[in-house]
C-alpha positions as CSV (number, residue, x, y, z in Angstrom):
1,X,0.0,0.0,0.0
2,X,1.5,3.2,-1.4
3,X,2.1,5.9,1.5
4,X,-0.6,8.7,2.5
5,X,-0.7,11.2,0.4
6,X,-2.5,13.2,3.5
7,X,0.7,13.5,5.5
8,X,2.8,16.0,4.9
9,X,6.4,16.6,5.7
10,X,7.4,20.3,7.5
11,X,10.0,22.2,5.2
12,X,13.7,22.4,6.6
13,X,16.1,25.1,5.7
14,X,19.8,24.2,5.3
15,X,20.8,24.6,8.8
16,X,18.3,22.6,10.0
17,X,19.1,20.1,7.7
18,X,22.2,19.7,9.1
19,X,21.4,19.7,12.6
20,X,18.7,17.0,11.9
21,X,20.9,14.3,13.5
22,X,20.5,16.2,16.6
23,X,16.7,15.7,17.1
24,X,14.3,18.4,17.1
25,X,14.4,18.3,21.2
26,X,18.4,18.1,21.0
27,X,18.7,19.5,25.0
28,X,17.1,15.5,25.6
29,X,20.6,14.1,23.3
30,X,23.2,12.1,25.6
31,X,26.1,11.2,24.9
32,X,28.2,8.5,25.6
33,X,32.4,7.7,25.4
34,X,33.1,4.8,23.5
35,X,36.1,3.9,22.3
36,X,38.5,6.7,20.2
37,X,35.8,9.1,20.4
38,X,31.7,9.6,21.6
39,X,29.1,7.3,20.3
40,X,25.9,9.6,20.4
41,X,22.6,7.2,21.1
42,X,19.6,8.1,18.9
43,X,18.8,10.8,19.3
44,X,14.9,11.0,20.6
45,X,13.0,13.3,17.9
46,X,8.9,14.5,18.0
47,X,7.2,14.1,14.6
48,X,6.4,17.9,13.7
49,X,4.8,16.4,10.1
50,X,1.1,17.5,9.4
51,X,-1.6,16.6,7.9
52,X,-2.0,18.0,4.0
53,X,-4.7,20.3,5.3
54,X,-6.3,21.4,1.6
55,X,-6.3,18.0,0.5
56,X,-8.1,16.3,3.8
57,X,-10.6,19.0,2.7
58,X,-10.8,18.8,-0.8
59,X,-11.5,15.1,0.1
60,X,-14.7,15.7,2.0
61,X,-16.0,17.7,0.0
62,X,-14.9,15.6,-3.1
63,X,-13.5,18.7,-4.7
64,X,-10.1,16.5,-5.8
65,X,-10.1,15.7,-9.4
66,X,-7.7,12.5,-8.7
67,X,-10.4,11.0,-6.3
68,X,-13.5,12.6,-7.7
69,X,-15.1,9.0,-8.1
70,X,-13.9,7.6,-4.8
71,X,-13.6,10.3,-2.4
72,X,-17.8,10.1,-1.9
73,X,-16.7,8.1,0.7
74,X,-14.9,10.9,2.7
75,X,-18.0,13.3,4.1
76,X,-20.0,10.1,5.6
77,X,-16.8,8.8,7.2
78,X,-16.5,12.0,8.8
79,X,-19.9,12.7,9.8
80,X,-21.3,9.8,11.4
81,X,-18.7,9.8,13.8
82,X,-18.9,13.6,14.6
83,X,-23.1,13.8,14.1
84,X,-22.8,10.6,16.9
85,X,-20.2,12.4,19.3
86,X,-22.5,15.3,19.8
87,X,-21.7,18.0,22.3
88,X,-20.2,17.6,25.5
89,X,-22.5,18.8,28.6
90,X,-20.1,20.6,31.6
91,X,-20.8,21.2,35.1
92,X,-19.4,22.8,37.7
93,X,-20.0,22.5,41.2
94,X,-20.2,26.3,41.8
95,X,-23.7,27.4,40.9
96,X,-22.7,30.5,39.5
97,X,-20.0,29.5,37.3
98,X,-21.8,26.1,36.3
99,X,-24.7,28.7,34.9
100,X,-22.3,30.8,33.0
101,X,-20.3,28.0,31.4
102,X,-23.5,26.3,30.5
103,X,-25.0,29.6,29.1
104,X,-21.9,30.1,27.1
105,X,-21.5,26.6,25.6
106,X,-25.1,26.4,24.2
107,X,-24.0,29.1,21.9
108,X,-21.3,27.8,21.0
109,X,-23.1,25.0,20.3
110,X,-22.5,25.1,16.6
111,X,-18.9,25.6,17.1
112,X,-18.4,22.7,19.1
113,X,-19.9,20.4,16.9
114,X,-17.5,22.2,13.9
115,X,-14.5,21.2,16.5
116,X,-15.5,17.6,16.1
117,X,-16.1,17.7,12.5
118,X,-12.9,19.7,12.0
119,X,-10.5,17.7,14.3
120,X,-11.6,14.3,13.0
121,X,-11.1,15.5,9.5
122,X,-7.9,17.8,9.6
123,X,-6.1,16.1,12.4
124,X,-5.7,19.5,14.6
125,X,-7.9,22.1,15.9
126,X,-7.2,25.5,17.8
127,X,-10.0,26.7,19.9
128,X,-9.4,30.7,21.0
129,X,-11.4,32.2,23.7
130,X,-11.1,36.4,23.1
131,X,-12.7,38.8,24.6
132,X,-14.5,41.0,21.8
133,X,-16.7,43.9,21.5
134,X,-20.1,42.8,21.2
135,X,-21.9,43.0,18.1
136,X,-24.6,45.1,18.5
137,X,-23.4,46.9,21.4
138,X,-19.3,47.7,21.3
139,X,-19.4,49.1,24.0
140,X,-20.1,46.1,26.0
141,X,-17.8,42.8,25.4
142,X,-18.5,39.5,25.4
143,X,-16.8,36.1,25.6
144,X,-16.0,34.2,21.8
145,X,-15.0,31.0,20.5
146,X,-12.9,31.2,17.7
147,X,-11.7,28.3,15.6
148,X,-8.3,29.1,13.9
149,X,-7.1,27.2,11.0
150,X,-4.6,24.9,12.1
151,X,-2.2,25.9,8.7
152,X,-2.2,29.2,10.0
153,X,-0.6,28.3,13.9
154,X,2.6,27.2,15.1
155,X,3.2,26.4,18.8
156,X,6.4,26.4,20.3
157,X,6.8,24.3,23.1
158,X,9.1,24.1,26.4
159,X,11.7,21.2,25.8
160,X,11.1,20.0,28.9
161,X,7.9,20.5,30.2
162,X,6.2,20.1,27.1
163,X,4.2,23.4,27.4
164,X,3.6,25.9,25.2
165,X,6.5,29.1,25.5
166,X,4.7,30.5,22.6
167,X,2.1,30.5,20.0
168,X,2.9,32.0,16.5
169,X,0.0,32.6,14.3
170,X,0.3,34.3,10.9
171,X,-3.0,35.8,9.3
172,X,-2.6,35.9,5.5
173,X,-4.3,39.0,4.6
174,X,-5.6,40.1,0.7
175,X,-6.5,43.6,-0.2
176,X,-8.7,43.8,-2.9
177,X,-10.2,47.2,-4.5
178,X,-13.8,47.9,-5.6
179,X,-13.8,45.3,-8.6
180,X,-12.7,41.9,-6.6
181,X,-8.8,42.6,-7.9
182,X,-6.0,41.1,-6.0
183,X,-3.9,45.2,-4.8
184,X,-2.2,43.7,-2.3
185,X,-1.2,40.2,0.0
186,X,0.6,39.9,3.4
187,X,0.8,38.4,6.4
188,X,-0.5,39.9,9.7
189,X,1.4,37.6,12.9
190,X,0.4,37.6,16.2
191,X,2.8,36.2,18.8
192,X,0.9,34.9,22.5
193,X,3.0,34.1,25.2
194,X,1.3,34.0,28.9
195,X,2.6,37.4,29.8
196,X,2.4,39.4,26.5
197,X,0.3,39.9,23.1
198,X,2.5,41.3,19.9
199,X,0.8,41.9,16.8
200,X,2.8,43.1,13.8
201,X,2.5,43.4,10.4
202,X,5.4,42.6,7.6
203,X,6.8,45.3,4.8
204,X,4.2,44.1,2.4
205,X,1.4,45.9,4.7
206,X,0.2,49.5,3.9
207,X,1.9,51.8,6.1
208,X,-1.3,52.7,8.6
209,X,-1.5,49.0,9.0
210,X,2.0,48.9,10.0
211,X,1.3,52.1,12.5
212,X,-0.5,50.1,14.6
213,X,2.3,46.7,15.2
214,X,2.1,46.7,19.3
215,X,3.2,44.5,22.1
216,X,0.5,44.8,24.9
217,X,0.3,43.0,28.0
218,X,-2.0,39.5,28.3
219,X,-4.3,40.2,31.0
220,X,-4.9,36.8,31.8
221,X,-1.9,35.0,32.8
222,X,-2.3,32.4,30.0
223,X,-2.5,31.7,26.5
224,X,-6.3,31.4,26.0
225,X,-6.1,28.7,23.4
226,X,-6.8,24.8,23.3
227,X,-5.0,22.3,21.1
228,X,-7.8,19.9,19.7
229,X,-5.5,16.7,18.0
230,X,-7.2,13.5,16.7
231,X,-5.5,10.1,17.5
232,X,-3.0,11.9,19.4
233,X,0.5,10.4,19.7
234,X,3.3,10.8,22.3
235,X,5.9,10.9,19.7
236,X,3.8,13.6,17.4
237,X,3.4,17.5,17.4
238,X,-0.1,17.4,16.0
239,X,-2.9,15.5,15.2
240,X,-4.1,12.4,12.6
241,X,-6.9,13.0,10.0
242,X,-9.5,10.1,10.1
243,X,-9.1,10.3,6.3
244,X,-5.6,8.8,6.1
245,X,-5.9,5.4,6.4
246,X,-8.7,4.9,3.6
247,X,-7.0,7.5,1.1
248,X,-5.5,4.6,-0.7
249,X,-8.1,2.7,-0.8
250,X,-10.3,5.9,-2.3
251,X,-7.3,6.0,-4.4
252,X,-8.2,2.9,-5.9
253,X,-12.1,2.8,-6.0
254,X,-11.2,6.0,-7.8
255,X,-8.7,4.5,-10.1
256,X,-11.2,1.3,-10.7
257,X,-14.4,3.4,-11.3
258,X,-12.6,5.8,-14.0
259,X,-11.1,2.4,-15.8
260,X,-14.6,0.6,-15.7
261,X,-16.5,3.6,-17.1
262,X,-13.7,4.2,-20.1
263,X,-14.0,0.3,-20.5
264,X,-17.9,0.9,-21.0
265,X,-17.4,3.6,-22.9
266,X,-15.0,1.9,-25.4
267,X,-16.5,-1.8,-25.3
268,X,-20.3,-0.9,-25.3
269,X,-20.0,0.4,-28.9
270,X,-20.4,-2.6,-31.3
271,X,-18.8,-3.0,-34.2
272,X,-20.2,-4.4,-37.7
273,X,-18.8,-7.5,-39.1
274,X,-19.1,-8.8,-42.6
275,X,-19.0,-12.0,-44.5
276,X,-19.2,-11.4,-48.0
277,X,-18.2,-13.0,-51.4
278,X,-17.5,-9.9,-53.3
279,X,-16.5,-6.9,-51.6
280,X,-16.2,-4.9,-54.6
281,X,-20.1,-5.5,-55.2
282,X,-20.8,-4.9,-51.9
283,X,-19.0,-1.7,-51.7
284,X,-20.7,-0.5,-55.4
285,X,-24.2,-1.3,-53.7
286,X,-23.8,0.5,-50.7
287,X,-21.2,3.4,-50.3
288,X,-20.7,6.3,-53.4
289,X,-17.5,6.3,-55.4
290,X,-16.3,9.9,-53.8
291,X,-16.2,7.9,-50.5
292,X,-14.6,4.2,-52.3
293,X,-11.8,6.7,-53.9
294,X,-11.6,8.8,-50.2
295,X,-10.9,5.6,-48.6
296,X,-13.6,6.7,-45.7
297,X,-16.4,5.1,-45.5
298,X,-19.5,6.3,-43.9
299,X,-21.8,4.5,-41.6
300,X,-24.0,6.8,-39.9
301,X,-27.7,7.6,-41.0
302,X,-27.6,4.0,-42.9
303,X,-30.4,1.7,-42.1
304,X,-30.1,-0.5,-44.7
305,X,-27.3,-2.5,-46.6
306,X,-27.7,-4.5,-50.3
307,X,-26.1,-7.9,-49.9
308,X,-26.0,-10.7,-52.4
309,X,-26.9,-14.0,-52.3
310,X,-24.8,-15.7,-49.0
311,X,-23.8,-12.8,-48.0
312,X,-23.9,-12.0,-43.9
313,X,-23.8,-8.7,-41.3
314,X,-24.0,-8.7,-38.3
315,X,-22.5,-6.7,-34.8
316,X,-19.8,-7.9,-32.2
317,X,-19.3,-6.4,-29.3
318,X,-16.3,-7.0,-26.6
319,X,-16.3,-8.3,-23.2
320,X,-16.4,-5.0,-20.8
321,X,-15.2,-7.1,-18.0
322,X,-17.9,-5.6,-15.7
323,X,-17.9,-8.6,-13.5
324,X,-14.6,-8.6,-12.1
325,X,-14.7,-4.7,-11.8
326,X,-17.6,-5.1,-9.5
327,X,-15.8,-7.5,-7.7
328,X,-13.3,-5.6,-7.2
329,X,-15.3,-2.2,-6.3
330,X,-17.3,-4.6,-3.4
331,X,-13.8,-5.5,-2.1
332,X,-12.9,-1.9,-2.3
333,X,-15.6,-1.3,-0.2
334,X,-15.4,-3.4,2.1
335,X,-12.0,-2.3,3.0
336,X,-13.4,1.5,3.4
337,X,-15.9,0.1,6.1
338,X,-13.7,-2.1,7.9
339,X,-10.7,0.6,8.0
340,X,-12.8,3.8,8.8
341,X,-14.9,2.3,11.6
342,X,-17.6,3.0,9.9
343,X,-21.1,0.9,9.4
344,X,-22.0,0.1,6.0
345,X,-25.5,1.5,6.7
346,X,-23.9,5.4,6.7
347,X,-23.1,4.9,3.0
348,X,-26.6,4.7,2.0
349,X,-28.5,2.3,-0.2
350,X,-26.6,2.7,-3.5
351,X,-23.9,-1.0,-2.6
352,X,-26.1,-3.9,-0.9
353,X,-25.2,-3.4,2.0
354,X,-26.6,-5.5,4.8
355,X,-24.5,-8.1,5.4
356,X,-25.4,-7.4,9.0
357,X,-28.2,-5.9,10.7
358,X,-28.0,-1.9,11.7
359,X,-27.8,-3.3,15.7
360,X,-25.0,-5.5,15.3
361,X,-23.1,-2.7,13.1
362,X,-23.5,-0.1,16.2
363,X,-21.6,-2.2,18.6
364,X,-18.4,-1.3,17.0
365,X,-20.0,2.2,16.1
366,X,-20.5,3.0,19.7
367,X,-17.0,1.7,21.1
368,X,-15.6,4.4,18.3
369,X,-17.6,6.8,19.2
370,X,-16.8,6.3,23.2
371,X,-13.1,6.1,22.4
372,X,-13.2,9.3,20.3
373,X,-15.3,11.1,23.6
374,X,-12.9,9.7,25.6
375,X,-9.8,11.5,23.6
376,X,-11.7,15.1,23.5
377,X,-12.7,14.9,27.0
378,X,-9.1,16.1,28.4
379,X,-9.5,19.4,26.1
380,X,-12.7,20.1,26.1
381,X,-11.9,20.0,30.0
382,X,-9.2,22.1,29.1
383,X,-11.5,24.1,27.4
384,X,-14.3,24.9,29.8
385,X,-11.6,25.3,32.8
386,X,-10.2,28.0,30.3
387,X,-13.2,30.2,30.1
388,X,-14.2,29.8,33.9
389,X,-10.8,31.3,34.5
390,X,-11.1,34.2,32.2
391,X,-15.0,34.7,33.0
392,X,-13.8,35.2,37.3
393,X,-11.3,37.3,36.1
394,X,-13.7,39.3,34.6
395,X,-16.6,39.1,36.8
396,X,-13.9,39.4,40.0
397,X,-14.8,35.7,41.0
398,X,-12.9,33.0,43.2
399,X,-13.3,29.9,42.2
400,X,-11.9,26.8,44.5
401,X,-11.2,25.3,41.5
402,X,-11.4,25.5,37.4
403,X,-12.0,21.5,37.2
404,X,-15.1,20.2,35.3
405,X,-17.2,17.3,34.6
406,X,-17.5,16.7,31.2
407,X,-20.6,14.4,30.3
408,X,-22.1,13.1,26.7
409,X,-25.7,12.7,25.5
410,X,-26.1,8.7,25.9
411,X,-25.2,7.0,22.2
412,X,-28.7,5.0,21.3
413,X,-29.8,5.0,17.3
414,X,-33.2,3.3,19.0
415,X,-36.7,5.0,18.3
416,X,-39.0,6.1,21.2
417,X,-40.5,2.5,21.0
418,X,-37.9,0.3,21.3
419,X,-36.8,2.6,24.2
420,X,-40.2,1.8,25.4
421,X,-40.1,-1.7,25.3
422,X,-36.8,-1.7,26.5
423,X,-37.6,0.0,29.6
424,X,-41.3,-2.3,30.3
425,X,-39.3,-5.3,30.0
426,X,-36.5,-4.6,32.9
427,X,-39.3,-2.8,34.7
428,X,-41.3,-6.5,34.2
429,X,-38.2,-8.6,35.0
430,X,-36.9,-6.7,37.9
431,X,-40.5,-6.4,39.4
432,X,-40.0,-10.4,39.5
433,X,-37.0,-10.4,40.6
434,X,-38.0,-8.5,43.9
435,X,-41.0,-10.7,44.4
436,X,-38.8,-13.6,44.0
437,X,-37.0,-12.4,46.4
438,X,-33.7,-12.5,44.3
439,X,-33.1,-8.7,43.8
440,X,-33.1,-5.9,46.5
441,X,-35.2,-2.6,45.7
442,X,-32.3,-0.8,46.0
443,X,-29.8,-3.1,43.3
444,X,-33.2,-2.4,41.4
445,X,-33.3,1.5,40.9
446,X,-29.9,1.9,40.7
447,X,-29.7,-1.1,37.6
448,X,-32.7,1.2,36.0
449,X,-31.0,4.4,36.7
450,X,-29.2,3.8,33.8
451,X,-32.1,3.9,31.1
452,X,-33.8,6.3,33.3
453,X,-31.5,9.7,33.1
454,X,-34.3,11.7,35.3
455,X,-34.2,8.9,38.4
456,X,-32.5,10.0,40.9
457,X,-30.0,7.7,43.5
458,X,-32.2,5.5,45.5
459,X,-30.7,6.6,48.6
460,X,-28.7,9.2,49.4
461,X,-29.0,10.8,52.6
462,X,-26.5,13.7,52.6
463,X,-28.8,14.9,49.7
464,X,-32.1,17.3,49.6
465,X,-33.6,14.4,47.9
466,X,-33.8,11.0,46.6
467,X,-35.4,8.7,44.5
468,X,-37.1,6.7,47.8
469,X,-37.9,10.0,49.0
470,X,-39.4,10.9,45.5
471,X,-41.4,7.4,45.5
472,X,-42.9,7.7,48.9
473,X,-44.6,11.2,48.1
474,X,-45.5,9.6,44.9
475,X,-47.3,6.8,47.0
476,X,-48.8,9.1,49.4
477,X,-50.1,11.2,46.7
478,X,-51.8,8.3,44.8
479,X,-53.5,6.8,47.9
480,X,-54.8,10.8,48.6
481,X,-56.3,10.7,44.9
482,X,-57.6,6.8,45.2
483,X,-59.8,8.2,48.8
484,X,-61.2,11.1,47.2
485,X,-59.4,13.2,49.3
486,X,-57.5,15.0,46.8
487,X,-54.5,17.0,46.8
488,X,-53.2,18.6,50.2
489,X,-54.5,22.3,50.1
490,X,-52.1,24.9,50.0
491,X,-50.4,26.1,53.3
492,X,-52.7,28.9,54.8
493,X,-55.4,27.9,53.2
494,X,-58.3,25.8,55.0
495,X,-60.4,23.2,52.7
496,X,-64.4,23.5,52.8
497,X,-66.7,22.1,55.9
């Protein structure tokens, strides 16, 4: 299998071409005497490669021309996984601060979901919080999430704490005058550190552009930005694109496809075949002299041909070798499903495509889908501890700490009645189970907590409330309505003689 075409290698200059032996982190190189001279060991060296941005994109949106016919595949890949992560749901145990954050993350709702999409497709995603002007009040700010294009930043970390010193990120800027013409390009770079904010502009800017290159102070102790990377590696700087592993194999259904339509094209047009005893007579019958002496004859728009006596036409037409094509395209396909993860069911109906029922295709679906919640959940943590740190600073808050729970939407593709049936069934089996004597109440509620998100725990005393509290109103309240007594009358308030 030919190598990914989605990875791309970070340009050296010379000098660092000639310091390569000595490993990007060279303050971690030992070495060691041996012999005449030193024998260095190998040197340990992080993987600063990306992935090929443009093409992971061109690739969902099938905008390649060299995959046109087999990157289809990319946008479904990509989507299931991020349409089944959903949004993470924080809280915090601070009432005030759990209410902002949870304010704030519903509208960045959209964003969110654009981080999963973006990091499972690109590899790497930077998440800025800034404090702008509001919109429709400048006067006032307000709290933004801004996605940056991962081409555009460069982080430079501490060689031995693995922190960020710096992050570098260049805006390319285009001027363009009243018509949509190209007047200008440059590149506007912004330099955070946790103590300062330097924005300036190169000799390519206009000169008032230029006026305003500043160094300012960061107010917040920290640079407000989150590293997103998908399949994360110790030994790698940045993130992997869910797209690399099946670009060969897209490569190929791409390949096959374009062959097997040229094939059709070519071997679907029959050709005429003649038997004849005299060709001279046959040509004199049929075609004019200007075309016998041309040497061209002409077929089209001729419905019928003279033959003598024995004579016989007919068509042949060539073996397009569809069958083995399609064998080879289900194969293809196959391999797209089993090395994306992905059920065969998110393709569509277009390939037959249920070799296994949608339930036994979500098992592995779900188990992806938990691992890839699992990776985002240290920074979305990061995240959502950012903000509450900026939005105290702001609000002149103390918080006892910046930690957060981050929970997920449970994964179920059931409808409301299987959910339904689900739930009557335990409820049935469990009621037996108790009367059997076999199950306590409590091992009970807390089994049917789990498909019941609103149940509480069944007892908790250090709590306001619990779910035996809950069921004893509910009890009292029934036998109140089963007496005719009705509800209890509100507190001041004396029922009728």
């Amino acid at each position: 299998m030919p190598k990914s075409n989605l990875r791309r290698q970070p340009r050296r200059n010379i000098i660092q071409r000639l310091l390569a032996p000595l490993g990007e982190i060279s303050v971690l190189r030992n070495a060691w005497p041996s012999g005449w001279g030193f024998q260095y060991m190998t040197p340990y060296r992080l993987d600063s490669s990306r992935v090929d941005y443009d093409l992971a994109r061109q690739l969902y949106r099938n905008t390649a021309d060299k995959y046109k016919l087999g990157a289809g595949f990319a946008r479904p890949i990509i989507n299931i996984t991020a349409g089944f992560m959903g949004a993470p749901h924080f809280t915090h145990p601070d009432p005030g601060a759990d209410q902002a954050l949870e304010k704030a993350m519903t509208r960045w709702t959209g964003k969110v979901l654009r981080i999963n999409r973006n990091t499972l497709r690109d590899g790497d995603v930077f998440a800025r919080i800034a404090r702008v002007p509001d919109r429709f009040n400048p006067r006032q700010e307000v709290f933004d999430l801004q996605l940056i294009p991962p081409e555009w930043v460069t982080p430079v970390s501490d060689p031995l704490t693995g922190q960020w010193q710096q992050l570098v990120i260049r805006y390319p800027v285009t001027v363009t005058d009243a018509q949509g013409r190209t007047v200008t390009e440059y590149t506007l770079t912004e330099v955070l550190t946790s103590k300062s904010r330097t924005i300036e502009a190169d000799g390519r800017a206009p000169a008032e552009v230029r006026q305003q290159n500043r160094e300012e102070p960061n107010p917040w102790g920290f640079i407000p930005v989150v590293h997103f990377r998908n399949e994360a590696e110790e030994n790698q700087l940045y993130g992997c694109s869910d797209l690399e592993p099946v670009e060969p194999f897209m490569k190929a259904y791409h390949d096959t496809m374009l062959f097997a339509v040229q094939g059709s094209k070519l071997f679907s047009r029959p050709k005429a075949k003649f038997s004849l005893k005299s060709v001279e007579k046959f040509l004199r019958d049929n075609f004019s002299e200007e075309e016998i002496k041309a040497g061209r004859l002409k077929f089209a728009d001729k419905e019928i041909f003279l033959l003598q006596e024995g004579d016989d036409a007919s068509f042949i037409t060539a073996d397009s070798g569809l069958e083995g094509i399609t064998t080879l395209l289900k194969f293809l396909y196959f391999c797209i499903v089993d090395v994306s993860e992905t059920p065969e069911f998110a393709f569509g109906t277009a390939v037959q495509s249920s070799k296994a029922s949608v339930s036994e295709q979500m098992v592995p679906l779900a188990r992806k889908i938990r691992r890839k919640r699992g990776m985002f959940e240290e920074p979305y943590g990061e995240l959502a501890g950012m903000y509450l740190a900026m939005w105290a600073k702001v609000e002149n808050r103390a918080l006892e700490t910046y930690q957060v729970d981050v929970g997920w939407d449970e994964i179920s593709p059931r409808n409301d009645q299987e959910v339904a049936n689900t739930i009557k069934t335990l409820v049935e089996g469990l009621v037996t189970g108790i009367e059997a004597g076999l199950v306590s109440v409590d091992a009970a509620a807390e089994f049917l907590r789990e498909f019941v998100p609103t149940m509480l725990p069944y007892l908790d005393p250090d709590a306001d409330d619990d779910e035996r509290r809950r069921v004893a109103r509910s009890f009292t309240l029934m036998q109140r309505l089963q007496d005719g007594q009705g509800l209890l009358p509100e507190e001041g308030q004396g029922g009728e003689d």
